[in-house]
C-alpha positions as CSV (number, residue, x, y, z in Angstrom):
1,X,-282.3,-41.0,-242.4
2,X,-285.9,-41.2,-242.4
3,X,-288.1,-39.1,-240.2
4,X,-291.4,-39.5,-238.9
5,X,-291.8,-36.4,-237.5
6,X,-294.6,-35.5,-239.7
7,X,-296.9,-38.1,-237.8
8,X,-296.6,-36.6,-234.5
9,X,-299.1,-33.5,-234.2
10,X,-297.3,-31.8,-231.0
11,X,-294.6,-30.7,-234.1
12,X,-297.2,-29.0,-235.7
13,X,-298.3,-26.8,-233.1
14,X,-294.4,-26.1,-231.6
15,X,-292.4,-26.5,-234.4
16,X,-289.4,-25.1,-232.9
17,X,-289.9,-28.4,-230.2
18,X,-286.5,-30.5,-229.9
19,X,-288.1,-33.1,-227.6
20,X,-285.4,-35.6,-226.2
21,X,-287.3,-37.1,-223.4
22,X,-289.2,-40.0,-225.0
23,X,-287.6,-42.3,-222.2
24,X,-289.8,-40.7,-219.8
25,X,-293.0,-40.6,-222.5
26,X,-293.3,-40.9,-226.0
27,X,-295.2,-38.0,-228.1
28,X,-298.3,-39.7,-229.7
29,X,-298.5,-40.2,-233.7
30,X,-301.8,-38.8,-235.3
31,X,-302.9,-42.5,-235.9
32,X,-303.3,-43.0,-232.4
33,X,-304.8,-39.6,-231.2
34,X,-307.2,-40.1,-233.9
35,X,-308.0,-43.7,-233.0
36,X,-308.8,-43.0,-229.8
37,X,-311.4,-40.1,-230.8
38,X,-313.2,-42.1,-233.0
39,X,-313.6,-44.6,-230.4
40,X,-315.0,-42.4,-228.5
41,X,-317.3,-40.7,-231.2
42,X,-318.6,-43.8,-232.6
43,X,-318.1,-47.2,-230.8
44,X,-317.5,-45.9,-226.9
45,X,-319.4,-48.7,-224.1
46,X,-318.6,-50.8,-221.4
47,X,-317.5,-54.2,-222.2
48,X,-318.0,-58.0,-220.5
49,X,-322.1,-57.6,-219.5
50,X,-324.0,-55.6,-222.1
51,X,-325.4,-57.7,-225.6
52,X,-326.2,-54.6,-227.7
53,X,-324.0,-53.7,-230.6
54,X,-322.0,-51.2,-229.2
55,X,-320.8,-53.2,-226.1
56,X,-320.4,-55.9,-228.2
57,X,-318.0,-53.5,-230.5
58,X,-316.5,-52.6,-227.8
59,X,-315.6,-55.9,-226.5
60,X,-314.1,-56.8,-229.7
61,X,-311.6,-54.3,-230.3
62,X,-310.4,-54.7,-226.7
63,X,-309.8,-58.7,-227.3
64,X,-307.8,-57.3,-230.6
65,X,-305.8,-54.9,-229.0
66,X,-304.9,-57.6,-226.5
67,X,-304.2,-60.3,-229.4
68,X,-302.1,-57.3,-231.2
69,X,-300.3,-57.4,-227.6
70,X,-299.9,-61.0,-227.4
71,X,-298.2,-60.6,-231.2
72,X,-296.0,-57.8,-230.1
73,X,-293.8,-59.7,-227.7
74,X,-293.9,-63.3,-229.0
75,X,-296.9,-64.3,-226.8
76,X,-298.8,-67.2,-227.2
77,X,-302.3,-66.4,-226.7
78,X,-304.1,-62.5,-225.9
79,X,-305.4,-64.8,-222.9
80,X,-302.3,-64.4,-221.6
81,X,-302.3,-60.6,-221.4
82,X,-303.6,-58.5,-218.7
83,X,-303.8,-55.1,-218.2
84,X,-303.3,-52.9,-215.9
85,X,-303.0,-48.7,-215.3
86,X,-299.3,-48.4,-215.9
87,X,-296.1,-50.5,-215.5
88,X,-296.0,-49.6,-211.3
89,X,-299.6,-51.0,-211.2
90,X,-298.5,-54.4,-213.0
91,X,-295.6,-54.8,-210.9
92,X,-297.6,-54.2,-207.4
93,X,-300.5,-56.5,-209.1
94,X,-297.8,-59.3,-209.8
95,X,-295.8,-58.8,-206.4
96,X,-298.5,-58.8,-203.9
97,X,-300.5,-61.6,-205.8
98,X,-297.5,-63.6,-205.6
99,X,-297.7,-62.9,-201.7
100,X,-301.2,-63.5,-201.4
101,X,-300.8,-67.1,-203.4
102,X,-297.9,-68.1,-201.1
103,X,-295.1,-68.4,-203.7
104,X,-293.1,-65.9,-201.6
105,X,-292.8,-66.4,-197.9
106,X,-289.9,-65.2,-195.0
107,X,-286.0,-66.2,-196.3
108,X,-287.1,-66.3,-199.7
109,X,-285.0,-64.5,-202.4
110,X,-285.6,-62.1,-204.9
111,X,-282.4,-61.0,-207.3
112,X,-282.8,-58.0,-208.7
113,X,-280.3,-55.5,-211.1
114,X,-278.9,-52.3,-210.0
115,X,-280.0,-50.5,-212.9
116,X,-283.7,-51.4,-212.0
117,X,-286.0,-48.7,-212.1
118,X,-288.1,-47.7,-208.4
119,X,-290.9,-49.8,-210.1
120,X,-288.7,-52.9,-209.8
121,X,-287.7,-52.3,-206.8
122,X,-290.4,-50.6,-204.0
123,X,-292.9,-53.1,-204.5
124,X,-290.4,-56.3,-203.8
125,X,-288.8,-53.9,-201.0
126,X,-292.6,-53.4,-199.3
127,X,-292.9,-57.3,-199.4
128,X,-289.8,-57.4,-197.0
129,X,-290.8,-55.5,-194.6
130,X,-294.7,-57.0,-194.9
131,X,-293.8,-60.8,-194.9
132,X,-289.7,-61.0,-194.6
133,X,-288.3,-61.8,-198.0
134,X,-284.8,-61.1,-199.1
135,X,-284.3,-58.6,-201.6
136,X,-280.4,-58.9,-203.3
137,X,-278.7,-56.7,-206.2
138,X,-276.8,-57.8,-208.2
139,X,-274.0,-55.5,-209.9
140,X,-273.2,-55.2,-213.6
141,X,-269.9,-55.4,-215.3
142,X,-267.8,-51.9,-216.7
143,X,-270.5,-52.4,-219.9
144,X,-273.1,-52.3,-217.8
145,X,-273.9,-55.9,-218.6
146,X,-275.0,-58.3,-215.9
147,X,-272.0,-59.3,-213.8
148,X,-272.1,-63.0,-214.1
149,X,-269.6,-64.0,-211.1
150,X,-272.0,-61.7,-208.4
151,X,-275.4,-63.3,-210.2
152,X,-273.6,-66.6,-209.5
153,X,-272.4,-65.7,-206.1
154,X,-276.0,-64.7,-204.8
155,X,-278.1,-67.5,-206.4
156,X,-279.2,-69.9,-203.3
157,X,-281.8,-72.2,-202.8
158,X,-284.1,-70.0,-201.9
159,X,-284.0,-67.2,-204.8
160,X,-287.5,-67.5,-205.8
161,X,-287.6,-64.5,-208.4
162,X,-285.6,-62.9,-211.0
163,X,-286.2,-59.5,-211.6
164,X,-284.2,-57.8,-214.2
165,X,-284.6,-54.8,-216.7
166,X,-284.7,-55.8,-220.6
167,X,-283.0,-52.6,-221.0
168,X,-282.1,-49.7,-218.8
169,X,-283.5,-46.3,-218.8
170,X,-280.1,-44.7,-218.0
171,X,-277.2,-46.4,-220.1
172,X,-279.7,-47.9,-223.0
173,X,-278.0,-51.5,-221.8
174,X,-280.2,-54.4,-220.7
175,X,-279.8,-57.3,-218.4
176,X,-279.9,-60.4,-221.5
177,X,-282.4,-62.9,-220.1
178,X,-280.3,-65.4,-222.7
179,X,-277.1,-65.5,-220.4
180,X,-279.4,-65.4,-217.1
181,X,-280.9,-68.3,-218.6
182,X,-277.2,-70.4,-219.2
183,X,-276.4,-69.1,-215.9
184,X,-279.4,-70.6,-214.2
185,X,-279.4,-73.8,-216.2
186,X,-275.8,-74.3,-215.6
187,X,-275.6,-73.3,-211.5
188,X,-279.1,-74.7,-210.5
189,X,-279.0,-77.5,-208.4
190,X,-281.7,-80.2,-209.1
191,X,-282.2,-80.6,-205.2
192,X,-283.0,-76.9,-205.0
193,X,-286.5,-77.2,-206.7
194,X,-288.3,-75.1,-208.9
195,X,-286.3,-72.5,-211.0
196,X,-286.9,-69.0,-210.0
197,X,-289.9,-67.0,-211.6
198,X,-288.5,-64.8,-214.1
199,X,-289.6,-61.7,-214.8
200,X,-288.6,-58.7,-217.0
201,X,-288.9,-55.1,-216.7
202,X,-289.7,-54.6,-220.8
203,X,-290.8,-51.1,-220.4
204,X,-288.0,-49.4,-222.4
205,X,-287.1,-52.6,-224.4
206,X,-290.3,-52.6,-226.2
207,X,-290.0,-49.4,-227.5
208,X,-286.8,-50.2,-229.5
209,X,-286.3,-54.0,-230.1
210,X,-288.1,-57.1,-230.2
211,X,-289.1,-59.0,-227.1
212,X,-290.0,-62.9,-227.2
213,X,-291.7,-64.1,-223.9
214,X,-291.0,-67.7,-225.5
215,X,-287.8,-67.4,-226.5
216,X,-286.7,-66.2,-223.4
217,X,-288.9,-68.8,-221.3
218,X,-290.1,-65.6,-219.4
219,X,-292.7,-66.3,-217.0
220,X,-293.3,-62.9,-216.8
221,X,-292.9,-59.2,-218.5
222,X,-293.9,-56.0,-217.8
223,X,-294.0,-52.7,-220.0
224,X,-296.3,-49.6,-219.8
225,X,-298.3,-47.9,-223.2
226,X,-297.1,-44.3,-222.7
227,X,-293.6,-45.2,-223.9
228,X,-294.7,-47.3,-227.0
229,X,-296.8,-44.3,-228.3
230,X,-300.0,-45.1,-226.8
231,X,-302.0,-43.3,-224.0
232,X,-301.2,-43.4,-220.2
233,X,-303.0,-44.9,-217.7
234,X,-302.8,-48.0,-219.8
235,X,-299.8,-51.1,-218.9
236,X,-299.5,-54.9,-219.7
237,X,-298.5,-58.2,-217.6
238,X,-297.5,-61.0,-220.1
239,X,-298.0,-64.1,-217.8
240,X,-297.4,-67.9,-218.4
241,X,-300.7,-68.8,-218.6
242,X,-300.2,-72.4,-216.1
243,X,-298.6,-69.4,-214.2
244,X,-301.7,-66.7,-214.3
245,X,-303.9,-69.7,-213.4
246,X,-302.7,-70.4,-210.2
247,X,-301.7,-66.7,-209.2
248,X,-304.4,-65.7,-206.8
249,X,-305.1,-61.6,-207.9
250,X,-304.4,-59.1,-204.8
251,X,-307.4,-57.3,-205.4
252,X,-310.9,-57.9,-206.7
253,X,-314.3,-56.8,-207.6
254,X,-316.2,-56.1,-210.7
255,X,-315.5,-58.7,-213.1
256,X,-312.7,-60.1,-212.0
257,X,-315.3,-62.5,-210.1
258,X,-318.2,-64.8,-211.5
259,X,-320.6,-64.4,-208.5
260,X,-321.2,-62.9,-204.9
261,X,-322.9,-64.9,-202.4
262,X,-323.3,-63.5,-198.4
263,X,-320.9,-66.4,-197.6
264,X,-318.5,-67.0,-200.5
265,X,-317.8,-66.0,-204.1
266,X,-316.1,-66.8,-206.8
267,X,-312.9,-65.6,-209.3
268,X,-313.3,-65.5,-212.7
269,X,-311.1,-66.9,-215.5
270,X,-308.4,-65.4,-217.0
271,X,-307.8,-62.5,-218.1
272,X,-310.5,-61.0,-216.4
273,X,-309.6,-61.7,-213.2
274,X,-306.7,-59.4,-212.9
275,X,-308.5,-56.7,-214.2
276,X,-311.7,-55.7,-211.8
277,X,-313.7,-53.0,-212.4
278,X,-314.0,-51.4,-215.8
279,X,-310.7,-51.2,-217.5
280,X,-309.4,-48.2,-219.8
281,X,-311.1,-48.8,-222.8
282,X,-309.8,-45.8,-224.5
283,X,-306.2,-46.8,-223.3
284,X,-306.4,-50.3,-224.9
285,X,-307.5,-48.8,-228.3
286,X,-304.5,-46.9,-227.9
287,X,-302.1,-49.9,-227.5
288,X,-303.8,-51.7,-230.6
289,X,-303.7,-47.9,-233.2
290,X,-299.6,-47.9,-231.6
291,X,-299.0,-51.4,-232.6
292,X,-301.0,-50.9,-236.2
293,X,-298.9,-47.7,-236.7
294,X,-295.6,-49.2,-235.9
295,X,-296.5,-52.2,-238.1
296,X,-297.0,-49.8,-240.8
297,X,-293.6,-47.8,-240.6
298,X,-291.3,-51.0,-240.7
299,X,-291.4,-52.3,-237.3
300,X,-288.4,-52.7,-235.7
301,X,-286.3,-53.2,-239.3
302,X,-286.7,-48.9,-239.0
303,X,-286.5,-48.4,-235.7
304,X,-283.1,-50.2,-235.2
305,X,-281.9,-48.7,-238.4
306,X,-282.6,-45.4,-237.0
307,X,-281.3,-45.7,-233.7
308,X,-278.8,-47.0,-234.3
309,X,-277.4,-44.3,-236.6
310,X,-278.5,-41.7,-234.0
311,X,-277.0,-43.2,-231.5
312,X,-273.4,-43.2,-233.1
313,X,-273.8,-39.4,-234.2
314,X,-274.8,-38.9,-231.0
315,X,-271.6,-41.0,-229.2
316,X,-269.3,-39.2,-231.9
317,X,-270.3,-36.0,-230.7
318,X,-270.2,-36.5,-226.8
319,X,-266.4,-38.1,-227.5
320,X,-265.6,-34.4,-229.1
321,X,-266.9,-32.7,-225.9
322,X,-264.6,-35.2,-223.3
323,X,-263.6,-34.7,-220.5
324,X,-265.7,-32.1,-219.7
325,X,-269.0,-34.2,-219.9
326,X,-268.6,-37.5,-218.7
327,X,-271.1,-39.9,-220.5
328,X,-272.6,-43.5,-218.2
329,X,-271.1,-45.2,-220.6
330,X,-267.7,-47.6,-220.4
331,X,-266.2,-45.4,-223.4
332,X,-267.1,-42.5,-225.2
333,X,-265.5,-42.9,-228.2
334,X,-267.3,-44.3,-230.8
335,X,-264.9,-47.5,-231.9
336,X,-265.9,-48.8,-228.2
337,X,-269.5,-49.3,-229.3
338,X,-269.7,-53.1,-229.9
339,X,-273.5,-54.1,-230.4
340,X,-276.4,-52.0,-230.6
341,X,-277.7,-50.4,-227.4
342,X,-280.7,-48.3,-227.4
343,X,-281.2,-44.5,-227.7
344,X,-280.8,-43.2,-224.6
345,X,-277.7,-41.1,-222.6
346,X,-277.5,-39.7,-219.5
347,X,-274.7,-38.0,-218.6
348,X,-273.0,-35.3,-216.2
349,X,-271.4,-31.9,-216.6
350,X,-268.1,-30.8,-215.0
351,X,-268.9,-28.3,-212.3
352,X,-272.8,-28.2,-213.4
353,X,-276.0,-29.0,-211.2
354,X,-277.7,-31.7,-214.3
355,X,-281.2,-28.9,-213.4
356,X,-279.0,-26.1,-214.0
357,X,-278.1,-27.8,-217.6
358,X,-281.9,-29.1,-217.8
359,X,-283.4,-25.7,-217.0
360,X,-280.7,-24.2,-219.7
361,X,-281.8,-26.5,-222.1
362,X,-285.3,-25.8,-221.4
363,X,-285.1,-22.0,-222.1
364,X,-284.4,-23.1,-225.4
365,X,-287.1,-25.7,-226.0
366,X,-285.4,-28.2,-226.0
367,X,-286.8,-31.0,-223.8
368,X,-284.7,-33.4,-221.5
369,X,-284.8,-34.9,-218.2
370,X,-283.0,-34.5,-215.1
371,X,-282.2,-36.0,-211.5
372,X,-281.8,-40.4,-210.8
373,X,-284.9,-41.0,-213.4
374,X,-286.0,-43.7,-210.7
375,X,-283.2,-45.5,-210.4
376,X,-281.5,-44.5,-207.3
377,X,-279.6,-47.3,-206.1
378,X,-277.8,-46.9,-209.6
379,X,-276.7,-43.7,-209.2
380,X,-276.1,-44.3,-206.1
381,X,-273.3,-47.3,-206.9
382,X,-271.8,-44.6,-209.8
383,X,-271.3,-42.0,-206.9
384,X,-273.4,-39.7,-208.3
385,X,-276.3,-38.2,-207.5
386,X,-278.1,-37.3,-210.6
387,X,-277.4,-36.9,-214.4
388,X,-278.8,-35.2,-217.3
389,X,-280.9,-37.6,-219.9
390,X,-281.5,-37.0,-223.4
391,X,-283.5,-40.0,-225.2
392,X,-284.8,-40.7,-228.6
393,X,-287.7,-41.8,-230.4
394,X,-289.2,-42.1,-233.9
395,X,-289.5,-38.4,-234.6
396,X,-286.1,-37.5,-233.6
397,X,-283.8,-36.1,-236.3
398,X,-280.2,-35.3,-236.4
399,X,-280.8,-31.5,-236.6
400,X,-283.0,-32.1,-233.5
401,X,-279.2,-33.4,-231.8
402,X,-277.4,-31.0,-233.5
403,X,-279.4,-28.4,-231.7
404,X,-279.1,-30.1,-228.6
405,X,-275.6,-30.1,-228.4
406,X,-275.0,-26.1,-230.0
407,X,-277.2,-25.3,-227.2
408,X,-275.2,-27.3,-224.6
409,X,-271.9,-25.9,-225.4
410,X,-273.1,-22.6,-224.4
411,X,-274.0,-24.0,-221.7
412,X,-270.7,-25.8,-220.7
């Protein structure tokens, strides 16, 4: 299997690391650390008003990182990328702009998942109590796949918005936006207007398989930099751009508007208009050395091949270690694994506190995560509250899960 471990710096300097929390944040390769530096060193300005070189620089390799963007998920234009300080930022951005442009009013419907991280859900959930919108979940099946008879059953004529999770941060299953689209094409009635707004939580998709906005007919998507190897404080909002052109932003300054009078002003054009103020610079370098660097490795051809045969050494030794740890997954054993599903397990430990297993873990450097990862209502529904999560990403080898589970014995 290859590795990649090499690239990533932090190794160097603790090479004893097993880090298994990449769900949470990815460790950065070299390429990017390095890309953002130079930046700094050599080409650092701020962009939109200044017409010397270096703003001018500047201004250019933040429309590429925005057309590498646009490329990474099947977009049709870097105009229709915005960006924003994480994932939690675009969703509040998205959510209270469609507020302030009146697509959401009182009795109108927003379906969301039960695996949906708080970032999915607080924002929509501040909206009901601020203007009286309904906020629904809908279950998933025993594969944690959407349940398609509940999704049915809570689609009215006045369910506005689909929110749903490309793929979940605790089981590594997503909500496919291919059956919510047969489902809406085949139970929408044509009296009932406008389809709902669909939008995706891409966050932990993006790091491990492809996304097309197109395809998928998404009006929107959402996913954060820090888990695609790239800085924090640095997120993207794909938008439709018929759809970003008649979204009114929910907050503005800076360049988001063209001028300020004492009686009236005016918003700029896209994509600036989402993004007052001057944005991370450094952060969208970031994006654009992460996308170059996983170009350069394979792309997802090596990613999926490498997951994927993680994740079934990984399945084949939690099924040696039932019942005493009981994976959030339908079965453990390894012939029960019918499609690909994405590096991440959580899990729970007969007669173990998940921080007492964390904090074993821990003494040992190896790195994992523990409590409802921000997805409470999920737990919640599994009668649980809390598991330990181990995740994966490009650096991870199988002695690195070997380890993990030699240490975890001990502690069981």
């Amino acid at each position: 299997m290859k590795s990649f471990r090499s690239d990533f710096p932090i190794f160097s300097v603790h090479p004893e690391l097993v880090f298994l929390d990449s769900a949470s944040s990815a460790q950065k390769p070299a390429k990017v650390i390095d890309a953002m530096a130079e930046y700094q060193r050599t080409s650092y300005a701020n962009i939109h008003r200044g017409a010397y070189e270096l703003s001018e620089r500047s201004e250019l390799l933040y429309r590429e990182s925005k057309v590498a963007m646009a490329r990474w998920i099947g977009a049709s234009s870097h105009y229709d990328i915005v960006y924003s300080n994480n994932a939690t930022g675009a969703f509040n951005l998205l959510v209270n702009s469609m507020a302030r442009s009146g697509w959401l009013k009182s009795g109108d419907r927003v379906l969301l998942s039960i695996v949906e991280h708080h970032a999915n859900i607080v924002p929509w959930m501040m909206l009901k109590e601020t203007h009286g919108i309904e906020v629904e979940f809908v279950a998933v099946n025993a594969h944690f796949e959407l349940d398609r008879e509940d999704f049915i059953a809570k689609l009215t004529p006045n369910t506005k918005v689909i929110s749903f999770t490309g793929c979940s941060n605790v089981t590594g299953v997503g909500i496919d936006f291919e059956t919510v689209n047969f489902l809406l094409n085949t139970n929408w009635k044509s009296d009932w207007g406008r389809l709902p707004y669909r939008v995706m939580d891409a966050s932990q998709l993006v790091a491990h398989a492809p996304l097309d906005v197109t395809k998928l007919e998404l009006d929107f998507a959402i996913f954060t930099g820090h888990k695609v190897w790239a800085d924090t404080g640095i997120g993207v909002l794909y938008g439709k751009r018929e759809l970003l052109k008649s979204l009114v932003p929910s907050i503005w300054w800076g360049g988001a508007i063209n001028f300020v009078h004492t009686d009236a002003f005016e918003v700029a054009g896209l994509p600036f208009r989402f993004e007052p103020g001057t944005p991370n610079l450094t952060g969208a370098i970031s994006l654009l050395s992460a996308f170059q660097y996983f170009e350069s490795i394979g792309g997802y051809t090596t990613i999926m091949e490498m997951e994927q045969e993680l994740v079934w050494f990984a399945l084949t030794e939690f099924a040696k270690r039932s019942p005493k740890i009981r994976l959030i997954w339908p079965d453990v054993a390894v012939t029960s694994l019918g499609k690909p599903r994405a590096w991440v397990f959580s899990f729970v430990v007969a007669d173990k506190h998940p921080n007492d297993i964390a904090d074993g873990l821990a003494d040992k450097q190896i790195c994992v995560r523990a409590g409802h990862h921000c997805t409470e209502p999920f737990h919640r529904s599994l009668g649980i509250h809390g598991t330990v999560r181990m995740s994966f990403s490009l650096y991870t080898t199988k002695s690195d899960v070997k380890r993990f589970f030699e240490v975890l014995d001990t502690l069981i």
